[in-house]
PyMOL Python script that loads the backbone (N, CA, C, O; Angstrom):
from pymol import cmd

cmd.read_pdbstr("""\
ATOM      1  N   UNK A   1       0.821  -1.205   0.000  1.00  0.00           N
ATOM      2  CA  UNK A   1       0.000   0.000   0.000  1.00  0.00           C
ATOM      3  C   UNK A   1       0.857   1.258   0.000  1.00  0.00           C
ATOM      4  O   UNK A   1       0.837   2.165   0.832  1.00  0.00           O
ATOM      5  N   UNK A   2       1.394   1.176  -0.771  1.00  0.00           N
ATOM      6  CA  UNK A   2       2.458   2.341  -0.581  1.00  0.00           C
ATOM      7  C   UNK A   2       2.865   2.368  -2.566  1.00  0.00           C
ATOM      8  O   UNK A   2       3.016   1.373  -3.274  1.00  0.00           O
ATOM      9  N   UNK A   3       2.932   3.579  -2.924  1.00  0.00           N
ATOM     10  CA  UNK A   3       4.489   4.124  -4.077  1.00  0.00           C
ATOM     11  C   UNK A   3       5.426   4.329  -3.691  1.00  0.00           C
ATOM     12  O   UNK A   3       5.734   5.031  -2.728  1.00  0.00           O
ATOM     13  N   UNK A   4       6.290   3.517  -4.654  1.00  0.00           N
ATOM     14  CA  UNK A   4       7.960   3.614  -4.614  1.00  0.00           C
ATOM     15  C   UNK A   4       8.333   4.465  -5.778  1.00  0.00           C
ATOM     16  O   UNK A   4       7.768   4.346  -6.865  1.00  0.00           O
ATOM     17  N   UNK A   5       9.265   5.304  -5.557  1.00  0.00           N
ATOM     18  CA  UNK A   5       9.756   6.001  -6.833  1.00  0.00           C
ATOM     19  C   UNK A   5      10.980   5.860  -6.526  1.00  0.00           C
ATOM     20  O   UNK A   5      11.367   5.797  -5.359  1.00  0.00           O
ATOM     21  N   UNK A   6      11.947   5.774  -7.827  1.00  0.00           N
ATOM     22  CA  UNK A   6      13.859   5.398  -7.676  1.00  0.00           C
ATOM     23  C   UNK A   6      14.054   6.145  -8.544  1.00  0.00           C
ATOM     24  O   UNK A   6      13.389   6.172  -9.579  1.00  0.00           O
ATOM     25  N   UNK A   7      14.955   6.851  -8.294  1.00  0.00           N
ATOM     26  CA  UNK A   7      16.083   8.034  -9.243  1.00  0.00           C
ATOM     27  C   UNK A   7      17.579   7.615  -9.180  1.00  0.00           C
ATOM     28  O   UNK A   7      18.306   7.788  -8.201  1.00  0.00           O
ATOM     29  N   UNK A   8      17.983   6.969 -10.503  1.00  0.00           N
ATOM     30  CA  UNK A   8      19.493   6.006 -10.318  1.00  0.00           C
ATOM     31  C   UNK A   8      20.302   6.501 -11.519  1.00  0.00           C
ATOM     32  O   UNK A   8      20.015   6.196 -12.676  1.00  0.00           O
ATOM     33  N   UNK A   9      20.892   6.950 -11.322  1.00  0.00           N
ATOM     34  CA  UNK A   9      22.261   7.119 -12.400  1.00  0.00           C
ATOM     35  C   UNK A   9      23.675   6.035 -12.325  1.00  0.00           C
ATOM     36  O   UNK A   9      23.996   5.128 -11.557  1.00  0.00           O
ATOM     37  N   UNK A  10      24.219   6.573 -13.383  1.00  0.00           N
ATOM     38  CA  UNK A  10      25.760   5.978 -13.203  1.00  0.00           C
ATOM     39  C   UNK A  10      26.849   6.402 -13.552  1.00  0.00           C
ATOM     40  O   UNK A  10      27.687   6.000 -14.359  1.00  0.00           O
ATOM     41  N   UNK A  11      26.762   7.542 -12.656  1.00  0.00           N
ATOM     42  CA  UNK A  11      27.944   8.013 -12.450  1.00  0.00           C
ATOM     43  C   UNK A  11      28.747   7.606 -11.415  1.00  0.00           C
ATOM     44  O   UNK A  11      28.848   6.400 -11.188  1.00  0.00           O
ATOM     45  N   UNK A  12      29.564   8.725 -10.491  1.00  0.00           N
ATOM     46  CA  UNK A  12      30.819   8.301  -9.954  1.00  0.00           C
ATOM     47  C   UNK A  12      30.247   7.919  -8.541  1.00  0.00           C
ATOM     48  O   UNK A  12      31.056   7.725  -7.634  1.00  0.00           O
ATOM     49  N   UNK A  13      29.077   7.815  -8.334  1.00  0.00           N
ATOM     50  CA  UNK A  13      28.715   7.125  -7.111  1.00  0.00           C
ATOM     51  C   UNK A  13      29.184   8.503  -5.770  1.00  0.00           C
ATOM     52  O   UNK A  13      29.683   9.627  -5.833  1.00  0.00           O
ATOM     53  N   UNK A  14      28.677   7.597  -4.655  1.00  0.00           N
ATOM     54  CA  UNK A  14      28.801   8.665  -2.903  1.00  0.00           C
ATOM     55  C   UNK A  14      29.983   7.548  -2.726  1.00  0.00           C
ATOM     56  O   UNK A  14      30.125   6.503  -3.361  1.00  0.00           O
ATOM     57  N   UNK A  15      30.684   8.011  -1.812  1.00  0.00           N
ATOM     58  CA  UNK A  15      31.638   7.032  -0.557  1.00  0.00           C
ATOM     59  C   UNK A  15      30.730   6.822   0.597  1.00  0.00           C
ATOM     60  O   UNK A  15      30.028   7.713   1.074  1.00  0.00           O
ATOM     61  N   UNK A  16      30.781   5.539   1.041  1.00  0.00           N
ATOM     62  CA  UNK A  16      29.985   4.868   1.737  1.00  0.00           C
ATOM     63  C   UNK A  16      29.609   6.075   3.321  1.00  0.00           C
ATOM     64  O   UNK A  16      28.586   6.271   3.976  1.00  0.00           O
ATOM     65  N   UNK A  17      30.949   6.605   3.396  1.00  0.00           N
ATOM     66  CA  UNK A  17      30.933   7.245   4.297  1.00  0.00           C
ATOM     67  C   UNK A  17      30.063   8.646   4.098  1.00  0.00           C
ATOM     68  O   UNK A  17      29.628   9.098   5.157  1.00  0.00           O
ATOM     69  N   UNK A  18      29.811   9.241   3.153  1.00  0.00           N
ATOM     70  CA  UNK A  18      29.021  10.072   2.918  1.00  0.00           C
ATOM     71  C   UNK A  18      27.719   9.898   3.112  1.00  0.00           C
ATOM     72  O   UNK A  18      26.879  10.694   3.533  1.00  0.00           O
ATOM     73  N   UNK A  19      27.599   8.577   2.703  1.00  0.00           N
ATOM     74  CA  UNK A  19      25.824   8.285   2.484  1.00  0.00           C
ATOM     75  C   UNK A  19      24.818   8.534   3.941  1.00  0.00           C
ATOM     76  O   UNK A  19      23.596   8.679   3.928  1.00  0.00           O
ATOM     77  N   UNK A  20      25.908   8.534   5.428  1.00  0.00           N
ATOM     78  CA  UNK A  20      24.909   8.900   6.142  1.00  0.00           C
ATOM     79  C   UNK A  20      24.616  10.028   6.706  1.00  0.00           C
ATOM     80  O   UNK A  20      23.840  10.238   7.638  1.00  0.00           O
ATOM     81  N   UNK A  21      25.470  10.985   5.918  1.00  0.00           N
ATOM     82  CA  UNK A  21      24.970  12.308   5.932  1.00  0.00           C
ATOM     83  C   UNK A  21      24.090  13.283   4.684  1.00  0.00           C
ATOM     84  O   UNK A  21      23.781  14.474   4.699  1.00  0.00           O
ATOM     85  N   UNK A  22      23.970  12.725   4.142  1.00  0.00           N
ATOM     86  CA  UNK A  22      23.615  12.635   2.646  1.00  0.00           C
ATOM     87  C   UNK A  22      21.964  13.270   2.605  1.00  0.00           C
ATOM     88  O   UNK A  22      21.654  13.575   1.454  1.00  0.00           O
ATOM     89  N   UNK A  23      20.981  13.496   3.519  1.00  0.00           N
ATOM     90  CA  UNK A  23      19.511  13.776   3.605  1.00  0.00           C
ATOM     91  C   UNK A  23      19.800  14.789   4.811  1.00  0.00           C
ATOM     92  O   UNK A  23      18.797  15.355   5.245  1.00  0.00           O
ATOM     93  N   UNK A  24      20.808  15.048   5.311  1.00  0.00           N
ATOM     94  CA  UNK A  24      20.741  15.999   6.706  1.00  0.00           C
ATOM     95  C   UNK A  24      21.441  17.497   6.315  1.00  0.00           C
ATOM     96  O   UNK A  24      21.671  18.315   7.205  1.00  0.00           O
ATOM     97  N   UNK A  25      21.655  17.685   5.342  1.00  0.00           N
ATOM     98  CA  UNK A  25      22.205  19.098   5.055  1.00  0.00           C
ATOM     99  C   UNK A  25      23.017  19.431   5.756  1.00  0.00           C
ATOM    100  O   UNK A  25      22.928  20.573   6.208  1.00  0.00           O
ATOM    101  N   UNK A  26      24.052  18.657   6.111  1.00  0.00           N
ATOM    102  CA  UNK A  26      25.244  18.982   6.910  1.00  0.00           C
ATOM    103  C   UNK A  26      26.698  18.839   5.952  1.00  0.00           C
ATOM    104  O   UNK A  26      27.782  19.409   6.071  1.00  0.00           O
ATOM    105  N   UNK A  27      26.276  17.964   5.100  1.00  0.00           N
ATOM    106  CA  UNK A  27      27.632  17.516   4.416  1.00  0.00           C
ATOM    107  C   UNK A  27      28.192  18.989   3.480  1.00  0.00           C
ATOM    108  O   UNK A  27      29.356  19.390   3.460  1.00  0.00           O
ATOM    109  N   UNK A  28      27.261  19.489   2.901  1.00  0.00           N
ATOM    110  CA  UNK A  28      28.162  20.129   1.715  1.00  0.00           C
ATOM    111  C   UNK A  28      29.023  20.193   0.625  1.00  0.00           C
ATOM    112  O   UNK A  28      29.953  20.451   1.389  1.00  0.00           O
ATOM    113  N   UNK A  29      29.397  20.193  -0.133  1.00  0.00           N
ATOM    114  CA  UNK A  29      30.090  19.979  -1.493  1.00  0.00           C
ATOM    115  C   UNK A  29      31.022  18.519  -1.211  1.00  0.00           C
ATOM    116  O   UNK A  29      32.140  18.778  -0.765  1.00  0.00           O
ATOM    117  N   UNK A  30      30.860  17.675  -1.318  1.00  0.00           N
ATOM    118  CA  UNK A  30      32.449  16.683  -1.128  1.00  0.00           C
ATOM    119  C   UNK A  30      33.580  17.476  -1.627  1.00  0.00           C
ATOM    120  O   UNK A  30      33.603  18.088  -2.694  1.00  0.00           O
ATOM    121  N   UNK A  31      34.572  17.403  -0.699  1.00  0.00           N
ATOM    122  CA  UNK A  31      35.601  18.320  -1.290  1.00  0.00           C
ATOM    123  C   UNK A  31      36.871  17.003  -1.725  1.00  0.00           C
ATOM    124  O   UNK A  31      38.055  17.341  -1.751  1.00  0.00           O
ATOM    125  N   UNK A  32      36.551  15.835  -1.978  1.00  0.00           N
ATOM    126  CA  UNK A  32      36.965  15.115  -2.435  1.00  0.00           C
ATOM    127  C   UNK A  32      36.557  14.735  -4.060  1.00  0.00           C
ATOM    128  O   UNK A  32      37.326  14.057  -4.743  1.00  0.00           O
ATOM    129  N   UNK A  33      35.306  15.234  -4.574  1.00  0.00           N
ATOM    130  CA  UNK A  33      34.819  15.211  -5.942  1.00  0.00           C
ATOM    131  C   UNK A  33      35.581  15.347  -7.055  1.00  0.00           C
ATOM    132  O   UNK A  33      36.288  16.354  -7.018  1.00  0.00           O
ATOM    133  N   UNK A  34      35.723  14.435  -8.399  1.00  0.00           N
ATOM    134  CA  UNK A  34      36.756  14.804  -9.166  1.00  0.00           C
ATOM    135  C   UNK A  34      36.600  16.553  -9.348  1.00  0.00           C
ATOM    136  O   UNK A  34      35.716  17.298  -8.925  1.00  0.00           O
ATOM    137  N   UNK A  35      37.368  16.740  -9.848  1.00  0.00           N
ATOM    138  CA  UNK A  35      37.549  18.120 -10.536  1.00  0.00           C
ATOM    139  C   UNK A  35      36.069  18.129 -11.827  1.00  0.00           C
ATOM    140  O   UNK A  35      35.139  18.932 -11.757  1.00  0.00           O
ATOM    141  N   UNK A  36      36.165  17.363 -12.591  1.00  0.00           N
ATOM    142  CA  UNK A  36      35.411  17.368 -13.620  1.00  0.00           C
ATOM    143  C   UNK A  36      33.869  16.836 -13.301  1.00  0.00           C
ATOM    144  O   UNK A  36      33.364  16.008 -14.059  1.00  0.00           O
ATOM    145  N   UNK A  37      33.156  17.330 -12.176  1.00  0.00           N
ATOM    146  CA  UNK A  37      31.770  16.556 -11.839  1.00  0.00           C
ATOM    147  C   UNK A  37      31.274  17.741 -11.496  1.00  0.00           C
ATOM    148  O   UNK A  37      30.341  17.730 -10.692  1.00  0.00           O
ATOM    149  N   UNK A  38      31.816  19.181 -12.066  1.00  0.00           N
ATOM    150  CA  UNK A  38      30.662  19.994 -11.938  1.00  0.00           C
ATOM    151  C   UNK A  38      29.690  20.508 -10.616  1.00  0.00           C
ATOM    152  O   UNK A  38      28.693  21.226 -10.704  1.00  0.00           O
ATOM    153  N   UNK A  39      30.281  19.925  -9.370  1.00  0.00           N
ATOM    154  CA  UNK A  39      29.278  19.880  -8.295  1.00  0.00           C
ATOM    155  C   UNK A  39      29.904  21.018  -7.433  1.00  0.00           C
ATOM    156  O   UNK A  39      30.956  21.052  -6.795  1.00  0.00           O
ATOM    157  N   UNK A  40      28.959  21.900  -7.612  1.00  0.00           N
ATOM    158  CA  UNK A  40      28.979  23.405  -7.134  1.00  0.00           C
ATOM    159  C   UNK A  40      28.043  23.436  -5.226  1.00  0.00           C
ATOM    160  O   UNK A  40      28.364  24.177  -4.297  1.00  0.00           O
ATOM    161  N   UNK A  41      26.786  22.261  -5.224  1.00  0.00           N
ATOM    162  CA  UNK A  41      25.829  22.981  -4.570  1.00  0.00           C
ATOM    163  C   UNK A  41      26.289  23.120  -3.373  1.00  0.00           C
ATOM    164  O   UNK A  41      27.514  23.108  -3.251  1.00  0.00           O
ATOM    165  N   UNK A  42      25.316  23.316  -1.986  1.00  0.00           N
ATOM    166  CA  UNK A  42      25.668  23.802  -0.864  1.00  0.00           C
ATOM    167  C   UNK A  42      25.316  22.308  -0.479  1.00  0.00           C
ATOM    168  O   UNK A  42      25.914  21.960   0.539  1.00  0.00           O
ATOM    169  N   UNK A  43      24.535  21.376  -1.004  1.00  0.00           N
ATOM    170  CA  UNK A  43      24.321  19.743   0.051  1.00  0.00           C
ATOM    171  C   UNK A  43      22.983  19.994   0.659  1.00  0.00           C
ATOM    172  O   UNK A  43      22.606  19.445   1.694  1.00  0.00           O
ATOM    173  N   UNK A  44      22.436  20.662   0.120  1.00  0.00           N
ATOM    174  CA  UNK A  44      20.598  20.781   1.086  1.00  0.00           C
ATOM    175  C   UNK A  44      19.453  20.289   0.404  1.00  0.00           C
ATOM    176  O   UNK A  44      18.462  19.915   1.031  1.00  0.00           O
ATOM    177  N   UNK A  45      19.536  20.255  -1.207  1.00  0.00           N
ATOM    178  CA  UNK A  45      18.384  19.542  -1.685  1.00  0.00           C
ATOM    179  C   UNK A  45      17.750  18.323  -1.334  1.00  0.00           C
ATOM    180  O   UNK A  45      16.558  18.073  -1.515  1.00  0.00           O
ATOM    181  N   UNK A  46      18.558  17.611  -0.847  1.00  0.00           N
ATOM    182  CA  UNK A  46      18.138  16.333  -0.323  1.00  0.00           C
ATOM    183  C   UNK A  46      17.822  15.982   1.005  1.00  0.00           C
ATOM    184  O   UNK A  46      17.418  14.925   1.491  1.00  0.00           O
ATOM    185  N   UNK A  47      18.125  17.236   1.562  1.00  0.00           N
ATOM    186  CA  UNK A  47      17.524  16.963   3.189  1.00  0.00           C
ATOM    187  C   UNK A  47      16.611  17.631   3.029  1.00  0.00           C
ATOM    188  O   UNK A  47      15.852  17.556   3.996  1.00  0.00           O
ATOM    189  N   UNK A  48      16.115  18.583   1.917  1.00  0.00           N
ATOM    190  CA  UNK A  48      14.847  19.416   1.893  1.00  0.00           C
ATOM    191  C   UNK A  48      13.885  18.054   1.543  1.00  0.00           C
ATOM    192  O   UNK A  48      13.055  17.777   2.408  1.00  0.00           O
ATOM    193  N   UNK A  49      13.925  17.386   0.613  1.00  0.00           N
ATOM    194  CA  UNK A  49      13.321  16.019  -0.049  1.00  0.00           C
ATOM    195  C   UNK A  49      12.936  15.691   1.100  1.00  0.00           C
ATOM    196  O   UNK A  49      11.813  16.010   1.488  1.00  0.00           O
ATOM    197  N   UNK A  50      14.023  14.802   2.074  1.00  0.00           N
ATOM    198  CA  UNK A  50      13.885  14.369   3.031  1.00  0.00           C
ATOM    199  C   UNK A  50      12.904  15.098   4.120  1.00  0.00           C
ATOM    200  O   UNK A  50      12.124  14.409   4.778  1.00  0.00           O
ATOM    201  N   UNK A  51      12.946  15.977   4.222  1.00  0.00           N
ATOM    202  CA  UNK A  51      12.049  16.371   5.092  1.00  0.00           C
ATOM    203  C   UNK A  51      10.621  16.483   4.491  1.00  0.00           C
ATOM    204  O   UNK A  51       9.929  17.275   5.132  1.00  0.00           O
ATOM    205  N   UNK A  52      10.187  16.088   3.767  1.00  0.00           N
ATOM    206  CA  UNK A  52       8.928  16.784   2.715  1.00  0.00           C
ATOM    207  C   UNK A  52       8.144  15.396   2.661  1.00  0.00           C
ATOM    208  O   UNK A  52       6.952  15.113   2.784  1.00  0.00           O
ATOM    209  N   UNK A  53       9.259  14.672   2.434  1.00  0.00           N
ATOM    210  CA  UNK A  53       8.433  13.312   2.646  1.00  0.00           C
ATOM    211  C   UNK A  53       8.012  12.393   3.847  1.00  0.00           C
ATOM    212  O   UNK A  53       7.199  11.472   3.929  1.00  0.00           O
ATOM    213  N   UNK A  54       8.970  13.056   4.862  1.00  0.00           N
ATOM    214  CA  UNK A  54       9.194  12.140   6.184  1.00  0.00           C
ATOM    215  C   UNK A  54       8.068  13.050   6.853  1.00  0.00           C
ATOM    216  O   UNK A  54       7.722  12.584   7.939  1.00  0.00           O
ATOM    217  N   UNK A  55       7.268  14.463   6.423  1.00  0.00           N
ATOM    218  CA  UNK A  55       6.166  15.100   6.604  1.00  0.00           C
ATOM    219  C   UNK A  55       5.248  14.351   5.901  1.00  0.00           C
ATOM    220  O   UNK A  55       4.109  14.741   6.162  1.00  0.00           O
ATOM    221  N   UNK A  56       5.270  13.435   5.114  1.00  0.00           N
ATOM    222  CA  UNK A  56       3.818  12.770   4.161  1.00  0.00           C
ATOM    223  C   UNK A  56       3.668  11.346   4.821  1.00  0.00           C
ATOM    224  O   UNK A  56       2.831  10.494   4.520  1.00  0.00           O
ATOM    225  N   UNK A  57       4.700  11.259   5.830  1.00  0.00           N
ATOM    226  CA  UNK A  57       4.686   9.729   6.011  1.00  0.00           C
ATOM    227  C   UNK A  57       5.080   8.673   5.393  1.00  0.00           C
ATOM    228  O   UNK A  57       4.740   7.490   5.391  1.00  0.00           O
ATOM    229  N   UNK A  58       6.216   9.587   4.622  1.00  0.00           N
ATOM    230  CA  UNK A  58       7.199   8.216   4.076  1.00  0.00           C
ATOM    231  C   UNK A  58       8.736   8.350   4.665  1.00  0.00           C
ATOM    232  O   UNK A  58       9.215   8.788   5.711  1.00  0.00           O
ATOM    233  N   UNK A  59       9.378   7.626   3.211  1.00  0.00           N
ATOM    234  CA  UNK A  59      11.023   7.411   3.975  1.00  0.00           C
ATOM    235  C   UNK A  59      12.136   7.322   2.423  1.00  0.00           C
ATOM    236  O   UNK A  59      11.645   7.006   1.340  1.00  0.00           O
ATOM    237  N   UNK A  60      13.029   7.518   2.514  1.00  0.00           N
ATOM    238  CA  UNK A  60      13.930   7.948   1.695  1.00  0.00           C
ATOM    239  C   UNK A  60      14.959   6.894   2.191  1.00  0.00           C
ATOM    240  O   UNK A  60      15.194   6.455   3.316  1.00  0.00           O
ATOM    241  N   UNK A  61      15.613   6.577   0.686  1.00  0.00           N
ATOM    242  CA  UNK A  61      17.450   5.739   1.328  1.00  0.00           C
ATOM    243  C   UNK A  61      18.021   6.116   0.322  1.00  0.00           C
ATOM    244  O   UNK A  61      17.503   6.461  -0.740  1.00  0.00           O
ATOM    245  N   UNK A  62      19.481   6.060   0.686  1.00  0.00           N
ATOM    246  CA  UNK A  62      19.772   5.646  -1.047  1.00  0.00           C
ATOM    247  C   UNK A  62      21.151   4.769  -1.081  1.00  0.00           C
ATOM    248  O   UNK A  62      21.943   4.830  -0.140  1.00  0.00           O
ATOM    249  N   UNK A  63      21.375   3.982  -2.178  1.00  0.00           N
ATOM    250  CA  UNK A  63      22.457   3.451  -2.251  1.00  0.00           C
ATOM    251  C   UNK A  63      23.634   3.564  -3.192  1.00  0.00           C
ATOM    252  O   UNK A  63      23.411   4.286  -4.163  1.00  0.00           O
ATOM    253  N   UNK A  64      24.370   3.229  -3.154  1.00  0.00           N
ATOM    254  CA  UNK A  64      25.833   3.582  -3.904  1.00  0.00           C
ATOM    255  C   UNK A  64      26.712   2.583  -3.821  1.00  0.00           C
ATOM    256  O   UNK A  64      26.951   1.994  -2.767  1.00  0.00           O
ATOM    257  N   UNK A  65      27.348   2.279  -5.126  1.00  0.00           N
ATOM    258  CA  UNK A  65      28.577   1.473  -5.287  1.00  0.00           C
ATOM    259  C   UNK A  65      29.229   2.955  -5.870  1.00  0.00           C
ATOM    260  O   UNK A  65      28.729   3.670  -6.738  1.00  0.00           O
ATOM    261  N   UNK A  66      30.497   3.182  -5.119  1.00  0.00           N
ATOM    262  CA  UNK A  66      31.593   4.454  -6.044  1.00  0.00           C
ATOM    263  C   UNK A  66      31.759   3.991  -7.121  1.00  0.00           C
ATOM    264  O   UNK A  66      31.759   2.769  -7.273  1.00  0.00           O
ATOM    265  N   UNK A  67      31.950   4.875  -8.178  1.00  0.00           N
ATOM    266  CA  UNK A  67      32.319   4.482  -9.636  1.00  0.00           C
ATOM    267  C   UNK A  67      31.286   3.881 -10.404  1.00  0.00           C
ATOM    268  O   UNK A  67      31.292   3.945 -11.634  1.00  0.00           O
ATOM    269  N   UNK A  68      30.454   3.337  -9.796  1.00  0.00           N
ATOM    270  CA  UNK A  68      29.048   2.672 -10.455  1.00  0.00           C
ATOM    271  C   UNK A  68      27.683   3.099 -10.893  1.00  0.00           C
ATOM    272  O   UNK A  68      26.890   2.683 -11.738  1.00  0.00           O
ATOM    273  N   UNK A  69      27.686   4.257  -9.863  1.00  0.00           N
ATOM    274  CA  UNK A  69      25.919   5.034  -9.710  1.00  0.00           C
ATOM    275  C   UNK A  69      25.623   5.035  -8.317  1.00  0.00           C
ATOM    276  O   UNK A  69      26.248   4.446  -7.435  1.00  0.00           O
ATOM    277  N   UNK A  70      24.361   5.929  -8.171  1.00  0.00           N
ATOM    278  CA  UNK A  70      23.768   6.358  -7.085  1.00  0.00           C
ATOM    279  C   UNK A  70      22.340   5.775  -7.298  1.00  0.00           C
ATOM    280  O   UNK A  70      21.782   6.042  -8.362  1.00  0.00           O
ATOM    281  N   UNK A  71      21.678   4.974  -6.348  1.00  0.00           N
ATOM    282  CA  UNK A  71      19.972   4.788  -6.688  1.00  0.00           C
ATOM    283  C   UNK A  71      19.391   5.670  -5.414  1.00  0.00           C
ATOM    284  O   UNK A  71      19.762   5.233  -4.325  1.00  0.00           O
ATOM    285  N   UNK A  72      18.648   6.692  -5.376  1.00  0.00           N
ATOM    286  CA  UNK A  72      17.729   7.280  -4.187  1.00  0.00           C
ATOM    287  C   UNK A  72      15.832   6.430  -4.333  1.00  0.00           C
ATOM    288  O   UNK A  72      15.014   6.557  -5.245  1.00  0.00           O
ATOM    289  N   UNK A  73      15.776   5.982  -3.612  1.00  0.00           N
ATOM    290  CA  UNK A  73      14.400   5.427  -3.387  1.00  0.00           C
ATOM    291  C   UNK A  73      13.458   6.234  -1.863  1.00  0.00           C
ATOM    292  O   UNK A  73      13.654   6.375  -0.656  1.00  0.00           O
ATOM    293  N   UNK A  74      12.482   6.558  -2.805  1.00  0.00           N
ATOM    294  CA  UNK A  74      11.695   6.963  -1.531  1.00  0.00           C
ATOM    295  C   UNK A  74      10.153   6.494  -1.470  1.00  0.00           C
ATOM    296  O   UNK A  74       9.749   6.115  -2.570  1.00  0.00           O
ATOM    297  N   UNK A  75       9.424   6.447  -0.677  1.00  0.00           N
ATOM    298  CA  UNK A  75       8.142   5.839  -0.720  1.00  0.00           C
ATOM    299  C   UNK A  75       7.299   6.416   0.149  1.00  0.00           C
ATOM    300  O   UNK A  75       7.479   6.459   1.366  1.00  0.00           O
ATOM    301  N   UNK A  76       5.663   7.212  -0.897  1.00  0.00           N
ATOM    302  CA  UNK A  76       4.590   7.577   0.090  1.00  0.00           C
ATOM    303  C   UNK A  76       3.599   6.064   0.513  1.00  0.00           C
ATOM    304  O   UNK A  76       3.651   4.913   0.080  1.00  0.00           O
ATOM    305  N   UNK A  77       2.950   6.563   1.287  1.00  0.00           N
ATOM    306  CA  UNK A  77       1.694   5.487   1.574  1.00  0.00           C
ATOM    307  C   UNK A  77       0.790   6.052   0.477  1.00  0.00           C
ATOM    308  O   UNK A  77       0.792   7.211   0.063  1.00  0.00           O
ATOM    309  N   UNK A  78       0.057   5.093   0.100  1.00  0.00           N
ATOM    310  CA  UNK A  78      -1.076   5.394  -0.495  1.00  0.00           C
ATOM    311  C   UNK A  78      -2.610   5.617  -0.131  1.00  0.00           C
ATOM    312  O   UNK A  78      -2.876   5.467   1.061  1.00  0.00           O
ATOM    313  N   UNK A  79      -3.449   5.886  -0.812  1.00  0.00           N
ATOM    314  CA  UNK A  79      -4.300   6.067   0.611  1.00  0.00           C
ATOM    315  C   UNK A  79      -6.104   5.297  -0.603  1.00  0.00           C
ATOM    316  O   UNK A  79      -6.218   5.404  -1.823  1.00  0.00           O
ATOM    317  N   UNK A  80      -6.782   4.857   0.043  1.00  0.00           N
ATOM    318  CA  UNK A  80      -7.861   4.289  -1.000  1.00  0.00           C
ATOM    319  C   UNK A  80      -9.089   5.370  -1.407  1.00  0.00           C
ATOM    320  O   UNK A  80      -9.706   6.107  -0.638  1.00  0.00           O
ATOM    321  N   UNK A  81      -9.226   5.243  -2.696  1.00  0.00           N
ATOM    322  CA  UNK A  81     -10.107   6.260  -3.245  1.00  0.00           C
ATOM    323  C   UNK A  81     -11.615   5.580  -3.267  1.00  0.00           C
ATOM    324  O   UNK A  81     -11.634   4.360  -3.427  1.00  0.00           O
ATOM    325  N   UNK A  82     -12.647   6.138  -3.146  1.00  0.00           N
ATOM    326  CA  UNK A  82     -13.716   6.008  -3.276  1.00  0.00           C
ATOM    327  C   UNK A  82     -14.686   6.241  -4.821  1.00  0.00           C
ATOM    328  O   UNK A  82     -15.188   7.247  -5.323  1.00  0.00           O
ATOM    329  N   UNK A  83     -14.654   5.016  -5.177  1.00  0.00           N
ATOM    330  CA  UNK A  83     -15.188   5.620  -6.969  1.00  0.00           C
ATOM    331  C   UNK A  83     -16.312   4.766  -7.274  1.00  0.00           C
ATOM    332  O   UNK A  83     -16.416   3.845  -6.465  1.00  0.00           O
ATOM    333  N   UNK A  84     -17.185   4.780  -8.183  1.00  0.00           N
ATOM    334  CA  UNK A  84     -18.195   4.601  -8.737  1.00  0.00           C
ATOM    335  C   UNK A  84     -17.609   2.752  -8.528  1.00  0.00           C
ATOM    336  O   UNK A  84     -17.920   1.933  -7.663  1.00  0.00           O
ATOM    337  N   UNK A  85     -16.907   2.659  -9.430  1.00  0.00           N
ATOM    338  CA  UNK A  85     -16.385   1.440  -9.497  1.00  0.00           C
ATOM    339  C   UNK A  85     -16.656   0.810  -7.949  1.00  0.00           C
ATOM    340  O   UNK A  85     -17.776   0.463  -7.574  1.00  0.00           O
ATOM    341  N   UNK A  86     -15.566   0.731  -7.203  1.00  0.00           N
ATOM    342  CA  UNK A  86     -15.765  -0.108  -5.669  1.00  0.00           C
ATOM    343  C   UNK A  86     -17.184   0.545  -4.696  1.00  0.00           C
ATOM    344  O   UNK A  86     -17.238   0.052  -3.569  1.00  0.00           O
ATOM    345  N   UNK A  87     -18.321   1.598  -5.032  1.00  0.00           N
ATOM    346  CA  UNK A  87     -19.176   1.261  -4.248  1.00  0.00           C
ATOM    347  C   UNK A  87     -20.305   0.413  -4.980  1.00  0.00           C
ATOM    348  O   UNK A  87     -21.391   0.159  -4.461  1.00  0.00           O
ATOM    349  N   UNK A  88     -19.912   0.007  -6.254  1.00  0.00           N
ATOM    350  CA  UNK A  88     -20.480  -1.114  -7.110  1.00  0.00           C
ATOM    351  C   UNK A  88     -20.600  -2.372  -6.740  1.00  0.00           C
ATOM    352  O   UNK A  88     -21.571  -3.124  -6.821  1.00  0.00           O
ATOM    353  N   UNK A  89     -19.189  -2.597  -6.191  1.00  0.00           N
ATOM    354  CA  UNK A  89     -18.874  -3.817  -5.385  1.00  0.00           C
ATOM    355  C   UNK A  89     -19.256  -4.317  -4.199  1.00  0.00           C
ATOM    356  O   UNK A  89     -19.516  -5.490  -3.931  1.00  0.00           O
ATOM    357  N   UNK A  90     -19.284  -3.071  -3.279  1.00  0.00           N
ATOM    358  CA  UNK A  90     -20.114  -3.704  -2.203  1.00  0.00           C
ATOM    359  C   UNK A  90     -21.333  -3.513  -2.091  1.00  0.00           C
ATOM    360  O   UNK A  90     -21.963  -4.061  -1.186  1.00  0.00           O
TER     361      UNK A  90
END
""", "prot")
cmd.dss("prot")
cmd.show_as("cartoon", "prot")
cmd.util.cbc("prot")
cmd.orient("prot")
């Protein structure tokens, strides 16, 4: 009873050690990042996510092999609709 949604690339992946700061807006730029990955931000989009959903009653992870890709998975509950259809049924 729930949606799952996954956002996965494959690029240069997190270090394991990053990943558990990774939704708390504490980390900030890896200052270990190649040179060539473009990554300017401040590290808050994803604890904003995180908080937006963990307000809807879901939950966020994400995983990483370095060098391989990043998958972020997060999941709302769903909730049951009332339609022509199912008061047919009962």
């Amino acid at each position: 009873n729930r949606a799952v949604f996954e956002v996965a690339d494959n690029g240069c992946g997190i270090p394991k050690e990053r990943l558990r700061t990774l939704f708390s807006g504490t980390g900030g730029p890896d200052p270990n990042a190649p040179a060539d990955s473009g990554k300017h931000g401040m590290g808050i989009g994803l604890s904003v996510c995180a908080a937006i959903i963990k307000a809807h009653g879901g939950g966020i992870k994400a995983e990483s092999k370095p060098g391989e890709g990043l998958t972020i998975r997060f999941w709302l509950e769903t909730e049951s609709i009332e339609t022509e259809e199912n008061q047919d049924e009962q």
